[in-house]
C-alpha atoms as a printed R data frame, in Angstrom:
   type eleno elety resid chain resno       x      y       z
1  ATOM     1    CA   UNK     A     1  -8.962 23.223 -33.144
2  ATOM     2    CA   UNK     A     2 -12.415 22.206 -33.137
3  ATOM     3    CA   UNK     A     3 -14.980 21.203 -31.339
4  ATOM     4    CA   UNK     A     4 -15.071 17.756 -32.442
5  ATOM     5    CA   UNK     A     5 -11.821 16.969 -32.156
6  ATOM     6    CA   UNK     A     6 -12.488 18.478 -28.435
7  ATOM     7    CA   UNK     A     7 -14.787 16.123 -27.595
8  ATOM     8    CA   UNK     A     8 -13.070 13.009 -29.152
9  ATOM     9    CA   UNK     A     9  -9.696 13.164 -27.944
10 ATOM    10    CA   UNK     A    10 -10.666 15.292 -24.738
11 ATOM    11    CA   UNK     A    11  -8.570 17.879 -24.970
12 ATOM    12    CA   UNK     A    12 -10.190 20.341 -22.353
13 ATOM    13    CA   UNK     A    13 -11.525 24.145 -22.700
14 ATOM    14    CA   UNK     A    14  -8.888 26.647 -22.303
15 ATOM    15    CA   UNK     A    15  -5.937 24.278 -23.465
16 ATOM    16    CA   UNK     A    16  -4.646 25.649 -26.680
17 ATOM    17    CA   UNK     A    17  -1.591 23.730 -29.035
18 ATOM    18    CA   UNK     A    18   0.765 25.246 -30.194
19 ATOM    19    CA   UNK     A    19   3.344 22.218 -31.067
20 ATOM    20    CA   UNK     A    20   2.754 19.142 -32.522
21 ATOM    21    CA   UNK     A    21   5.537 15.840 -31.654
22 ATOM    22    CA   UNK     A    22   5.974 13.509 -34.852
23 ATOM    23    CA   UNK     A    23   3.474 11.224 -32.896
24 ATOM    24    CA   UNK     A    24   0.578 13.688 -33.369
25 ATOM    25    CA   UNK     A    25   0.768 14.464 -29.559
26 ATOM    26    CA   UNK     A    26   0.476 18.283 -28.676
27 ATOM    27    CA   UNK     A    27   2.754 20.905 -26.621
28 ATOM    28    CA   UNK     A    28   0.113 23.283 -25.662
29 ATOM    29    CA   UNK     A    29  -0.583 26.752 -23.228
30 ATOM    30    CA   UNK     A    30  -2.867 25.439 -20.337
31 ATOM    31    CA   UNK     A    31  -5.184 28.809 -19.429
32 ATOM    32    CA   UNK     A    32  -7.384 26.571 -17.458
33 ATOM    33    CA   UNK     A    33  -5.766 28.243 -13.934
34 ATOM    34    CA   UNK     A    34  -4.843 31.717 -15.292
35 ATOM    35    CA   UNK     A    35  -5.967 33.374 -18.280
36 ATOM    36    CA   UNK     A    36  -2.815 35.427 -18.331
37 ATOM    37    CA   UNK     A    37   0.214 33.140 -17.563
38 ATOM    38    CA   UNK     A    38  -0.694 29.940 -19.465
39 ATOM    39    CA   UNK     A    39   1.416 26.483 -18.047
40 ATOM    40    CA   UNK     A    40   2.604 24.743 -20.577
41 ATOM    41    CA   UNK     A    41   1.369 20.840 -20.742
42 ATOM    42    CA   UNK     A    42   1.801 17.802 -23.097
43 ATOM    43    CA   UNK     A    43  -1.517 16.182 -24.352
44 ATOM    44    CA   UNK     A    44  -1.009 12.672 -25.499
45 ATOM    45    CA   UNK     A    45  -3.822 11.956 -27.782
46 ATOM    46    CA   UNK     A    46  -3.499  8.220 -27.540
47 ATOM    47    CA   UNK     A    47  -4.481  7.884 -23.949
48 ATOM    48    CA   UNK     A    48  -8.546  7.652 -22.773
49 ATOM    49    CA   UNK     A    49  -9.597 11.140 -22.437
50 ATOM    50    CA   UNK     A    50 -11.845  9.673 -19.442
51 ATOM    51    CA   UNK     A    51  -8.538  8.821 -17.551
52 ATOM    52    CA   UNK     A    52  -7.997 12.748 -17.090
53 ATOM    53    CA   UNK     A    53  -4.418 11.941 -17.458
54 ATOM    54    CA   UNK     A    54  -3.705 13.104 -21.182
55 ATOM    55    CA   UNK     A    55  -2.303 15.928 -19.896
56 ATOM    56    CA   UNK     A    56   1.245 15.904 -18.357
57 ATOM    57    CA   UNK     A    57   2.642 19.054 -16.700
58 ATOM    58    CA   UNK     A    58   5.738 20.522 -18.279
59 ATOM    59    CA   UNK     A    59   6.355 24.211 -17.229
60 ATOM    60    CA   UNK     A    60   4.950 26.866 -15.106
61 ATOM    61    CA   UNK     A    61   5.407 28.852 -18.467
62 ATOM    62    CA   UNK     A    62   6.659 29.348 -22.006
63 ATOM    63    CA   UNK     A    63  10.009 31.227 -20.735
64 ATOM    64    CA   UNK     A    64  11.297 28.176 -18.706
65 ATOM    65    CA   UNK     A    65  10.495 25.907 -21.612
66 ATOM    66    CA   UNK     A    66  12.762 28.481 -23.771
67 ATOM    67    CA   UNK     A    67  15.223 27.633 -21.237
68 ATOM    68    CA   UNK     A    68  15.472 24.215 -20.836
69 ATOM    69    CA   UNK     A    69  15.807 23.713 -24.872
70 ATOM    70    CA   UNK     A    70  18.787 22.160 -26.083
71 ATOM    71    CA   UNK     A    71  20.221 21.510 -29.835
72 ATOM    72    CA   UNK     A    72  21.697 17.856 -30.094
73 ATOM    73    CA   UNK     A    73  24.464 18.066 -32.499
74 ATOM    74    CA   UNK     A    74  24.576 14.915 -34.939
């Protein structure tokens, strides 16, 4: 991820994706609190990054997003 696309989407320091949605949002590990036990958060690249709300909470960590996956049969 670079810098650039940093700055123009504000996607903060210490947020890292890892997933991508077939919008071109991001799943990503938030190390902004702990360097060790990333949170997991959504970035939506569509909203201001001034608004500070392009991030949405999803889990305290990767192992209870494991969990909560489900396949959807056709």
């Amino acid at each position: 991820m670079t810098q650039i696309f940093r700055q123009n989407h504000g996607l903060p320091n210490k947020v890292i994706p890892v997933a991508v949605d077939p919008g071109g949002n991001y799943f990503c590990f938030d190390f902004r609190i702990s360097e060790t036990h990333p949170s997991i958060v959504f970035f939506d690249h569509e909203i201001d990054a001034l608004d500070k709300s392009n991030l949405t909470y999803v889990r305290p960590n990767i192992t209870e997003l494991l969990k909560d996956l489900r396949y959807l049969e056709d």
